[in-house]
C-alpha positions as CSV (number, residue, x, y, z in Angstrom):
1,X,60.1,100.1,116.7
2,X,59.7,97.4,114.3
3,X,61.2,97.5,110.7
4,X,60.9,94.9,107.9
5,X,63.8,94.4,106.1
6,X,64.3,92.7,102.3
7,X,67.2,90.9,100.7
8,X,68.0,89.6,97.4
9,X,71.0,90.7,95.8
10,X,72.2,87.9,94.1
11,X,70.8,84.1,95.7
12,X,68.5,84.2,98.9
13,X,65.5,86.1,97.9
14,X,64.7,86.9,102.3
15,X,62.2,89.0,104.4
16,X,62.9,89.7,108.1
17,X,60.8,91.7,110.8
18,X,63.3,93.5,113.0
19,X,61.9,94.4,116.6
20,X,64.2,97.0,118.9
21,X,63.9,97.2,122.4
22,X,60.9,99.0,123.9
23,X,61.6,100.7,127.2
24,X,58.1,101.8,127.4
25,X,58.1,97.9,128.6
26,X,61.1,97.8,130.3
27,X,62.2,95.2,128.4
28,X,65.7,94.7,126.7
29,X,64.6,92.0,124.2
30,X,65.3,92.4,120.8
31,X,63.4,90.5,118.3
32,X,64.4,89.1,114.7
33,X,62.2,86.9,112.4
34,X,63.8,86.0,108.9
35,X,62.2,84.1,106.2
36,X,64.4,83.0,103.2
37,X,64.2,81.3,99.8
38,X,67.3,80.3,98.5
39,X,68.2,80.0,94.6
40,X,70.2,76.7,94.2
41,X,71.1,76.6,90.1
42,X,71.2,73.4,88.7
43,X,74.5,73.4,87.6
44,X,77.8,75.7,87.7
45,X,77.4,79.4,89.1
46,X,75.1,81.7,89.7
47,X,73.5,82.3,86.2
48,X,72.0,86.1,86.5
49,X,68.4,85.7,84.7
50,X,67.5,82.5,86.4
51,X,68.7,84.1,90.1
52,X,66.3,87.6,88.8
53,X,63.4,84.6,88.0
54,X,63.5,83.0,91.1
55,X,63.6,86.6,93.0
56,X,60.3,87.2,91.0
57,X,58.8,84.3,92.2
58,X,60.5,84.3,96.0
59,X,60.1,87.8,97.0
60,X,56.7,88.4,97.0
61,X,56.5,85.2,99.1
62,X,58.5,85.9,101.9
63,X,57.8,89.3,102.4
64,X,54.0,88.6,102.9
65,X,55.3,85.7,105.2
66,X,57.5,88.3,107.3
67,X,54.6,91.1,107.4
68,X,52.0,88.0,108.3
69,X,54.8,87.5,111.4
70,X,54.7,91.4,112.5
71,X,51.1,91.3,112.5
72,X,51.0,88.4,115.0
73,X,53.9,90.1,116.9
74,X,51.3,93.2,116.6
75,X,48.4,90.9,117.7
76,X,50.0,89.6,120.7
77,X,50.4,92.8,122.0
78,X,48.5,96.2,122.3
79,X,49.1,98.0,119.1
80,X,47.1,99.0,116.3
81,X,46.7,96.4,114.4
82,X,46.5,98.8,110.8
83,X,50.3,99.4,111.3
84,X,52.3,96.2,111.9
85,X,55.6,97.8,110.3
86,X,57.2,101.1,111.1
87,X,59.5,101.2,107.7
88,X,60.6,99.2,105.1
89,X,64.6,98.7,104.6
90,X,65.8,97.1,101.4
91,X,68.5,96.2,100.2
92,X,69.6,99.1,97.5
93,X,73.5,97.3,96.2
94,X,76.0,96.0,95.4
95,X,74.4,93.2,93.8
96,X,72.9,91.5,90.5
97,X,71.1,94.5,88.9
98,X,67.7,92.5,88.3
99,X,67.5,91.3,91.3
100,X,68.2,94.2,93.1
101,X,65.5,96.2,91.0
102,X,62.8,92.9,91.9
103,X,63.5,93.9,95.5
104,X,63.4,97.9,95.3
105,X,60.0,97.3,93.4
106,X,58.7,95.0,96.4
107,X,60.3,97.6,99.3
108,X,58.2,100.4,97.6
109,X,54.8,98.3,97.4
110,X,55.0,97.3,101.2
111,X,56.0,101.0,102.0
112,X,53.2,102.6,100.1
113,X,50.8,99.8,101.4
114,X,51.2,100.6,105.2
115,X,52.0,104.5,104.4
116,X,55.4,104.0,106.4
117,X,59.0,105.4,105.5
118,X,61.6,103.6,103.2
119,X,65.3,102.9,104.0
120,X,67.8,102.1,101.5
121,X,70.7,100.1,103.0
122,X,73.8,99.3,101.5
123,X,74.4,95.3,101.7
124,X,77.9,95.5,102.3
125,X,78.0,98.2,105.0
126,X,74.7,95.8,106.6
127,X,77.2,92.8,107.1
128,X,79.4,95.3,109.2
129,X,76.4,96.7,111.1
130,X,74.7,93.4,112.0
131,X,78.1,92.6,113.8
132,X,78.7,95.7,115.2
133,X,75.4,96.0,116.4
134,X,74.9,92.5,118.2
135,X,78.2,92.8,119.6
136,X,78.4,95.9,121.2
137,X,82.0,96.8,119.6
138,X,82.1,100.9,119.5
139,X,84.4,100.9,116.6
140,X,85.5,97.6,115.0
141,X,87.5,96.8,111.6
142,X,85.3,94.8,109.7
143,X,86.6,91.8,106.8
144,X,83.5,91.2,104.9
145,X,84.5,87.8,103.3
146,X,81.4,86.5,100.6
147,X,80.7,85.1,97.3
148,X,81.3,88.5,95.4
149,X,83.1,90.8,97.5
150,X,85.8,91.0,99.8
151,X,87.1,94.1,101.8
152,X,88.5,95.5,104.9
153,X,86.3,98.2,106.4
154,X,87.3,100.8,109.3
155,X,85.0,104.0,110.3
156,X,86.6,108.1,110.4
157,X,84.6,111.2,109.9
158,X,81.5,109.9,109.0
159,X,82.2,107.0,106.4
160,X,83.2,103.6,106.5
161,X,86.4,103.3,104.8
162,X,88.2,100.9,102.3
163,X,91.2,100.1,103.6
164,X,91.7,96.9,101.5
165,X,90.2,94.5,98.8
166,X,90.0,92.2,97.0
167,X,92.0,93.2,93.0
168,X,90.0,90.5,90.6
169,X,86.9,88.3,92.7
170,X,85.5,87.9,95.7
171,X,86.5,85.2,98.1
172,X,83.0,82.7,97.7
173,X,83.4,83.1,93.9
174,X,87.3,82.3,94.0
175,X,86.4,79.3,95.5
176,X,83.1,78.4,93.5
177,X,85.3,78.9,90.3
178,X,88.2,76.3,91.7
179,X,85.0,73.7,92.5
180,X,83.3,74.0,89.1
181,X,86.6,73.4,87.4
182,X,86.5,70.1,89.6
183,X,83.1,69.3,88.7
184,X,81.0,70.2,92.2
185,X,77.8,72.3,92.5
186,X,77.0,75.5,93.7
187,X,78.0,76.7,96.5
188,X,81.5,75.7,96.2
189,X,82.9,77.1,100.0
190,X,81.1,74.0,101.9
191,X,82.8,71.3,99.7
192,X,86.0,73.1,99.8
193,X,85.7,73.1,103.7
194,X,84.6,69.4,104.1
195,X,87.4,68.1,101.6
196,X,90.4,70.3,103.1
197,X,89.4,68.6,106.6
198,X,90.7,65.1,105.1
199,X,93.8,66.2,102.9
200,X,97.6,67.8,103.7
201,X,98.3,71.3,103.0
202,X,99.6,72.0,100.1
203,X,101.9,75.1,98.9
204,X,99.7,77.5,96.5
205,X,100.9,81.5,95.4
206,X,100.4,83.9,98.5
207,X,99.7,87.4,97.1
208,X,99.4,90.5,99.7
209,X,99.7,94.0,98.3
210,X,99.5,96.3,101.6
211,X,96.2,95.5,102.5
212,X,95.3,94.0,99.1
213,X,94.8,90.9,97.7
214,X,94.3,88.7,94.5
215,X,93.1,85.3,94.2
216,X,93.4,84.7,90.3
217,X,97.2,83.1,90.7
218,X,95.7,80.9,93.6
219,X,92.8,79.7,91.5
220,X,94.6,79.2,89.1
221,X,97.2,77.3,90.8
222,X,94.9,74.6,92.6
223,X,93.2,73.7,89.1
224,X,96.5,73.4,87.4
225,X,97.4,70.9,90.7
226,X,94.4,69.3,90.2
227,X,94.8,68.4,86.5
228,X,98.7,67.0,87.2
229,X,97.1,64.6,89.7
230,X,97.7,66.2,93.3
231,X,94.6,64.8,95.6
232,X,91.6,67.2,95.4
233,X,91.6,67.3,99.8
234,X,95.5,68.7,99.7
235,X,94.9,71.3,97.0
236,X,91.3,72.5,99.1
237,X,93.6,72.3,102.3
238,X,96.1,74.6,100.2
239,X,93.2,76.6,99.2
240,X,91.8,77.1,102.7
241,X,95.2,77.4,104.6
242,X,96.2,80.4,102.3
243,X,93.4,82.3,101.4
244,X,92.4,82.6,104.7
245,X,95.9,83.4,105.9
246,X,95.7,86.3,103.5
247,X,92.3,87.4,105.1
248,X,93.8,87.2,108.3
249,X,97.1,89.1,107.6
250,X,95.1,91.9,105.9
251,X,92.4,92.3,109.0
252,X,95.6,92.3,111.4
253,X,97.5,94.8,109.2
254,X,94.3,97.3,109.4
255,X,94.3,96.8,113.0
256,X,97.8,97.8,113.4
257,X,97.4,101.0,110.9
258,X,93.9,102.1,112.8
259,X,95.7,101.0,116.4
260,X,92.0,99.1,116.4
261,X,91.1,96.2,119.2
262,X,87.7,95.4,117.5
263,X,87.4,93.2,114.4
264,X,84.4,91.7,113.5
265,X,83.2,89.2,110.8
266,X,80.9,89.5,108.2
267,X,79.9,87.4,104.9
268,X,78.9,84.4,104.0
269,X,81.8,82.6,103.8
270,X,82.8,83.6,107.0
271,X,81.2,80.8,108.2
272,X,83.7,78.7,107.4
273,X,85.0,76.8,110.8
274,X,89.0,77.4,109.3
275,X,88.8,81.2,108.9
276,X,87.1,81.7,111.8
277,X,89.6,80.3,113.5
278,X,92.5,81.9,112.0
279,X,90.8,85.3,112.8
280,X,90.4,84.1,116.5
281,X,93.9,83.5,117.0
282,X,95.3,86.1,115.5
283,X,93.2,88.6,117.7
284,X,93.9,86.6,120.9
285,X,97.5,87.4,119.9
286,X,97.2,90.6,119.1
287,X,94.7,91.3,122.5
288,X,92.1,92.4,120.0
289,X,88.3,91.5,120.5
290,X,87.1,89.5,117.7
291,X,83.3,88.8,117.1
292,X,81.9,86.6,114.1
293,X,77.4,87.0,114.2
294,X,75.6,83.7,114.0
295,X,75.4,81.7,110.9
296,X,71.8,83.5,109.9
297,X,73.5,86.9,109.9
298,X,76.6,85.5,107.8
299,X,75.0,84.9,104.7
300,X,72.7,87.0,102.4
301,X,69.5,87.6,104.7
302,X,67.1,90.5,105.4
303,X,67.9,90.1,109.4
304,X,70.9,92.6,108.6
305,X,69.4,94.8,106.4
306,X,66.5,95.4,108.7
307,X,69.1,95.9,111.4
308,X,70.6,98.4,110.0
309,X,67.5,100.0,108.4
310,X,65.8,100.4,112.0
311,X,69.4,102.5,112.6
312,X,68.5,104.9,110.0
313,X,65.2,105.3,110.1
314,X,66.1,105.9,114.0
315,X,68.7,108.9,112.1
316,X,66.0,110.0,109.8
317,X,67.8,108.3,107.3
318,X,65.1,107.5,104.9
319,X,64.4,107.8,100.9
320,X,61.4,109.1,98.8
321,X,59.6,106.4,96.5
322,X,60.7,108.6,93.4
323,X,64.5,108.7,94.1
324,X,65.2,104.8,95.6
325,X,66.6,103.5,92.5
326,X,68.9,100.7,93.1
327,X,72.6,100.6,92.4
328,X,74.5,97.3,91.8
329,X,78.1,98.8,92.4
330,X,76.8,101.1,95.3
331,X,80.4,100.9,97.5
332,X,80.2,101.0,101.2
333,X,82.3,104.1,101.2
334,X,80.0,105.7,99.2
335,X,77.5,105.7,102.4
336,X,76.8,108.8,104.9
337,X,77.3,106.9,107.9
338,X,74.6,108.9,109.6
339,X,73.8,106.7,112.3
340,X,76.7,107.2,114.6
341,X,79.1,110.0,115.4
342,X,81.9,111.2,113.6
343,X,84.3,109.1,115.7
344,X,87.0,109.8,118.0
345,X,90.2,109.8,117.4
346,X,92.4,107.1,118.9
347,X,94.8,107.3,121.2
348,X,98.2,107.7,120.0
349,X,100.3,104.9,120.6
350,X,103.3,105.2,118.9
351,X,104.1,108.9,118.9
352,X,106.7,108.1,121.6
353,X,108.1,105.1,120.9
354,X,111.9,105.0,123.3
355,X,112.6,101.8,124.9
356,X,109.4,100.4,124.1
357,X,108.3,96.9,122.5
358,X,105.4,97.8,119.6
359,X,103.2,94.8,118.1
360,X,103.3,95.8,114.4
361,X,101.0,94.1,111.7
362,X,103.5,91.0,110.9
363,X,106.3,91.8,113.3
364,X,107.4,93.2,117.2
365,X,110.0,96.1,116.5
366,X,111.8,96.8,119.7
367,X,113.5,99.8,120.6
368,X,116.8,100.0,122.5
369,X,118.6,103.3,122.1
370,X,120.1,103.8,118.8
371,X,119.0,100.7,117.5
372,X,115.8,99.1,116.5
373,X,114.9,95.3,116.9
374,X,112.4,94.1,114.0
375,X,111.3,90.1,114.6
376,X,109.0,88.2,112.8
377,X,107.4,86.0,115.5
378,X,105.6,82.8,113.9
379,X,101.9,83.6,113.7
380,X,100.0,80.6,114.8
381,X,97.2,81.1,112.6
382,X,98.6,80.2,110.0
383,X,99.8,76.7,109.0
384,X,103.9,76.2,109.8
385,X,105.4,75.6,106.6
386,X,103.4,78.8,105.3
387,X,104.3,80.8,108.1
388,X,108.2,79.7,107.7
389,X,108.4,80.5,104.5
390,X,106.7,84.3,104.5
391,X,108.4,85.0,107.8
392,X,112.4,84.0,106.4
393,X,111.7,85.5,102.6
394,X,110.2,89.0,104.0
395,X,113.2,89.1,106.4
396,X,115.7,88.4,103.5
397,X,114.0,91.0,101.1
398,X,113.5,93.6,103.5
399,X,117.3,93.5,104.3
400,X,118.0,93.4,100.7
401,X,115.5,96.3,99.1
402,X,116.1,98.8,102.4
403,X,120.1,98.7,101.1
404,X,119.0,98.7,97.8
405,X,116.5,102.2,98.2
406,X,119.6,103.9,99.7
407,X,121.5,103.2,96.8
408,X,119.1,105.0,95.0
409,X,118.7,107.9,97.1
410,X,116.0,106.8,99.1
411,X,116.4,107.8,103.2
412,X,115.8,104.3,104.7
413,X,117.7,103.0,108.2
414,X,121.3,101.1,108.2
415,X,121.0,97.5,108.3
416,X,123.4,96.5,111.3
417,X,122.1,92.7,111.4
418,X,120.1,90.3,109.7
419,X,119.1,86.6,110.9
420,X,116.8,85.4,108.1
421,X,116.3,82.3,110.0
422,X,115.8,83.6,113.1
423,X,113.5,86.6,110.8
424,X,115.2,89.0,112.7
425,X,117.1,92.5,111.5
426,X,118.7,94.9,113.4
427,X,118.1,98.6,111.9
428,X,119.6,101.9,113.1
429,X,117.1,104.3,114.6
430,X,115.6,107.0,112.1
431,X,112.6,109.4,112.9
432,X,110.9,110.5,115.5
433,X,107.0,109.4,114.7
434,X,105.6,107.8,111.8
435,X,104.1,109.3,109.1
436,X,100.3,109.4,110.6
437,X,101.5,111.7,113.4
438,X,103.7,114.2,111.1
439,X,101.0,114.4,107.7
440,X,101.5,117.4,106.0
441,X,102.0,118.1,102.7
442,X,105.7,118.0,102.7
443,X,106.1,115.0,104.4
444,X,103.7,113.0,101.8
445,X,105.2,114.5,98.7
446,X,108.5,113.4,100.0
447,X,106.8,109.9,100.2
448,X,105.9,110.1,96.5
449,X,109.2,110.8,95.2
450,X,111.0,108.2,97.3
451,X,108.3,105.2,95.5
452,X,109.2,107.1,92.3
453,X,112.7,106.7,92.6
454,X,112.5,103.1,93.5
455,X,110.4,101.8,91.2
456,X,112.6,103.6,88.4
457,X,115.3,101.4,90.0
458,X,112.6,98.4,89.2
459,X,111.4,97.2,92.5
460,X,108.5,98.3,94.8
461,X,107.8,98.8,98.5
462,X,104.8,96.7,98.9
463,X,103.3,98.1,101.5
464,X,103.8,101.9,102.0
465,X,101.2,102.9,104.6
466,X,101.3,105.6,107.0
467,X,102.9,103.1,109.5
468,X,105.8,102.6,107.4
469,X,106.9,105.9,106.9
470,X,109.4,107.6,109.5
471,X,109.5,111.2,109.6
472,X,112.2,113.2,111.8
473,X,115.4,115.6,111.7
474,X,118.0,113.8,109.4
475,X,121.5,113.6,110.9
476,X,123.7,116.9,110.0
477,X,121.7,119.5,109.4
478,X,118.7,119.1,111.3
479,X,115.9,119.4,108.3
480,X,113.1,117.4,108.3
481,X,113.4,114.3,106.6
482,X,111.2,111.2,105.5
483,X,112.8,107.5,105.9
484,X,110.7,104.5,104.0
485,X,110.5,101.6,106.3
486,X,109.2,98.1,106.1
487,X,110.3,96.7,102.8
488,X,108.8,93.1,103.7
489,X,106.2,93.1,100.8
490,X,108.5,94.5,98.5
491,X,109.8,92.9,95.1
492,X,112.0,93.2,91.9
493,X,109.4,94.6,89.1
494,X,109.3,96.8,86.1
495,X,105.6,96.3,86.0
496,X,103.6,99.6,85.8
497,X,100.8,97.5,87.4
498,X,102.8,97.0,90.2
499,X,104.4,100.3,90.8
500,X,100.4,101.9,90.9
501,X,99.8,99.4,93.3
502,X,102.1,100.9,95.5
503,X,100.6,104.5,95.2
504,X,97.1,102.6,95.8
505,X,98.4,101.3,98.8
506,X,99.3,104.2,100.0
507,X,95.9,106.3,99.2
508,X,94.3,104.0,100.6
509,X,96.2,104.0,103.8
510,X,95.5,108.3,103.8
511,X,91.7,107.3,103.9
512,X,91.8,105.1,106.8
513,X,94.2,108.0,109.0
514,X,93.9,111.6,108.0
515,X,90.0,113.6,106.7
516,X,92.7,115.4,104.2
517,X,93.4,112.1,102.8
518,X,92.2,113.8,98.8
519,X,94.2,116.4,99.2
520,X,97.5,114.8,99.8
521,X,96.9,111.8,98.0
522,X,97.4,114.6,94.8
523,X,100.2,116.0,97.0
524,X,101.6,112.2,95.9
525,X,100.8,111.9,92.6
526,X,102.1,114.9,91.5
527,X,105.5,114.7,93.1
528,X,105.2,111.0,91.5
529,X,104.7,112.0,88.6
530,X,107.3,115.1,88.5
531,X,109.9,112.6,89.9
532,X,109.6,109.5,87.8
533,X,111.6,108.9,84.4
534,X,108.1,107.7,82.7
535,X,106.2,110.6,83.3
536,X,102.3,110.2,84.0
537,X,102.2,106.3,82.8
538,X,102.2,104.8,85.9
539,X,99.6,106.7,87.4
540,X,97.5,105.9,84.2
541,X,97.7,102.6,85.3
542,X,96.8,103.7,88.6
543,X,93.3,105.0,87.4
544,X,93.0,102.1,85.6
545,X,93.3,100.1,89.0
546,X,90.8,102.3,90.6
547,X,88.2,101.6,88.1
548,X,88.6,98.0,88.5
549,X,88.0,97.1,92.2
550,X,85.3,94.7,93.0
551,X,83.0,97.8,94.2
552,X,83.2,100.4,91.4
């Protein structure tokens, strides 16, 4: 089968020719031929109608090189030589609406040309397949990490999930927008890579919300350094050391919730040496695999999308002429994942949990009788005075806001010990599993009016996923009782913003664990909102969060 592929969402206007192994030969060789035209503006950003002309003008170009290709391919061997192309995938979103329509108009030419089926592939989703697909992970996590987007991926019941993203801008653009301030050309990422190599890290804002993250206090921290005279090589260090320690604590914190071993790379600025790296080590710690593609796969190119379209036309995945319109906020969990199975459940690893030592996402919780050992082991990916720093003020405020929910009402363990310095606390043992093994109803409503009760006391949890709820018999009676867990993320606020962050967090947890993840997501809400003195405001604000992400 042989598919030809077309990119150009935003930059590279591209063209590929996609070959899959043909056992008729008994042969195992796979084939890929990409041609690409990159748009370099002359100054600043990407500036939309100049990217759309230069699609114009590219496209047509290398998609007549990339058919030119499968006709020698075609040549060289026995086929007819009327059909070089067995379907045409393009790329349908996200992406720059007129560039996206440039491409959609080109895809239907070619298919109507050589009378062959059209795919519509969504970019995103094509940066997770193209690593999947070359290597050989069953079931990965994905961080896609590029100029626009950023977002942690993982697969259940037929759709690729959102289990974290980015709150404001993508990664490449973050960066891009720190470099024009300093007076560099596009693409930023490069220059901030070279300069960090020669300069000292600096301290910049960290900001993790579950498995969400913001780069607007960062950015806006490193040009504020800049302008009061720090060297431009320490703030870029800065810039690297933290952003990509975020990316890296947010792909091991999806790991931990999905209990995955897979992670793979996608994006273009995930071919930056630093985060690759980081990403590495963290996996080897965690004995996860980790796989990033090669650079030609990394950033915008018609190699992936003509992977992934040869996947669905293999499904019958295809789209008539009259209904491919293109969709420049088309999110990857928007997309019928119909070219694998439904995926099987994993096994369940902490359903039994008794003198046993668990790796969580930041910590290793032991388990000796009564009591429960929590330590924050340095993470070597990240640079030592960072990882200090998170690993002692986590400990302290988890010790502090797990006394101060009880005080409020709020089941959460006794504190028997804390060592900040060692980042060590000693907690009593509550629950039997966590909250992904016991989801019902009760059990998540009971969630939703412990964060109500807290954040009328005017601080949040941080991070309340399904693997930081405990749910067993409370002491006494016997009843059924949910414990909130894990308050290492967790801050003083009165912010409405930041109390819907927490019910975000914990949505978007439900998606990645349970297919009932609607339903008892408004089992949440509406004990949130029946419990909290400030009646539906805060999950007005929630909606409002919703609507914002980088993909709606």
């Amino acid at each position: 089968m042989r598919v030809l592929g077309i990119e150009g969402t935003a930059w590279a206007a591209s063209a590929a020719v996609f070959e899959t192994a043909d056992p008729s030969t008994h042969t195992d060789d796979e084939h890929v031929f990409i041609e690409s035209d990159a748009y370099q503006p002359a100054s600043g950003g990407i500036h939309p109608r100049e990217a759309a002309e230069h699609m114009g003008e590219a496209v047509p170009q290398v998609v007549e090189t990339a058919i030119e290709h499968a006709e020698e391919r075609v040549a060289e061997s026995s086929e007819d030589p009327a059909s070089p192309i067995d379907a045409v995938a393009f790329s349908r979103g996200p992406g720059l609406g007129p560039c996206l329509r440039i491409v959609g108009t080109a895809a239907r030419a070619v298919a109507q040309r050589f009378d062959v089926p059209l795919v519509g592939v969504n970019h995103m989703v094509a940066h997770l397949e193209v690593g999947r697909h070359f290597s050989g992970f069953d079931d990965p996590v994905c961080l896609n990490a590029s100029g626009a987007n950023a977002h942690i991926l993982g697969y259940r019941n037929g759709r690729y999930r959102v289990l974290g993203e980015t709150m404001d801008t993508g990664v490449g653009n973050a960066l891009d927008k720190f470099t024009r301030h300093v007076g560099w050309s596009h693409p930023g990422g490069p220059k901030v890579e070279r300069h960090a190599k020669e300069g000292e890290y600096l301290d910049l804002p960290y900001v993790v919300k579950g498995m969400d993250f913001s780069f607007s206090g960062i950015m806006s921290a490193a040009k504020q350094a800049v302008d009061e005279g720090e060297a431009v090589e320490d703030v870029c260090r800065g810039l690297e050391e933290t952003i990509f320690a975020m990316l890296t604590e947010v792909s091991e914190r999806a790991l931990s919730l999905t209990d995955g071993d897979e992670l793979v790379l996608g994006g273009g600025v995930a071919q930056n040496d630093r985060l690759r790296a980081m990403l590495a080590e963290m996996c080897d710690q965690r004995g996860a695999d980790f796989y990033a593609p090669p650079a030609k796969f990394l950033r915008d190119n018609a190699g992936m999308i003509a992977v992934l379209g040869a996947k669905m036309f293999a499904a019958g995945d295809t789209v008539a002429i009259e209904e491919s319109r293109v969709d420049s906020d088309y999110r990857p969990d928007q997309v019928d994942v119909s070219w694998r199975g439904r995926g099987a459940k994993r096994p369940d690893e902490s359903a039994t949990v008794d003198d046993r030592e668990l790796q969580g996402a930041e910590a290793t919780v032991r388990f000796e009788g009564d009591r429960v050992v929590k330590e924050r082991k340095p993470r070597s990916y990240r640079h030592p005075a960072l990882d200090e720093r998170l690993r002692v003020e986590r400990t302290r405020q988890e010790a502090r806001l797990t006394s101060e929910a009880r005080r409020h009402g709020v089941p959460t363990p006794v504190i028997r010990d804390v060592d900040p310095w060692e980042s060590r606390i000693v907690f009593q043992h509550v629950g039997e599993n966590d909250l992904r093994e016991a989801l019902t109803e009760a059990t998540v409503r009971d969630v939703g009016r412990h964060l109500a009760r807290i954040h009328d006391a005017g601080f949040v949890h941080g991070d309340p996923t399904t693997r930081n709820v405990r749910v067993g018999p409370a002491e006494g009676d016997g009843a059924i009782q949910t414990f909130l867990i894990d308050f290492g993320l967790g801050y003083y606020t009165q912010d409405e913003e930041d109390h819907a962050m927490d019910l975000h967090v914990l949505a978007q947890s439900l998606a990645g664990t349970t297919d009932d993840a609607g339903v008892l997501r408004d089992v949440a809400e509406d004990a949130y909102r029946e419990t909290s003195e400030r009646d539906g405001a805060v999950i007005d604000q929630l909606r409002e969060i919703e609507g914002r992400g980088r993909y709606q």
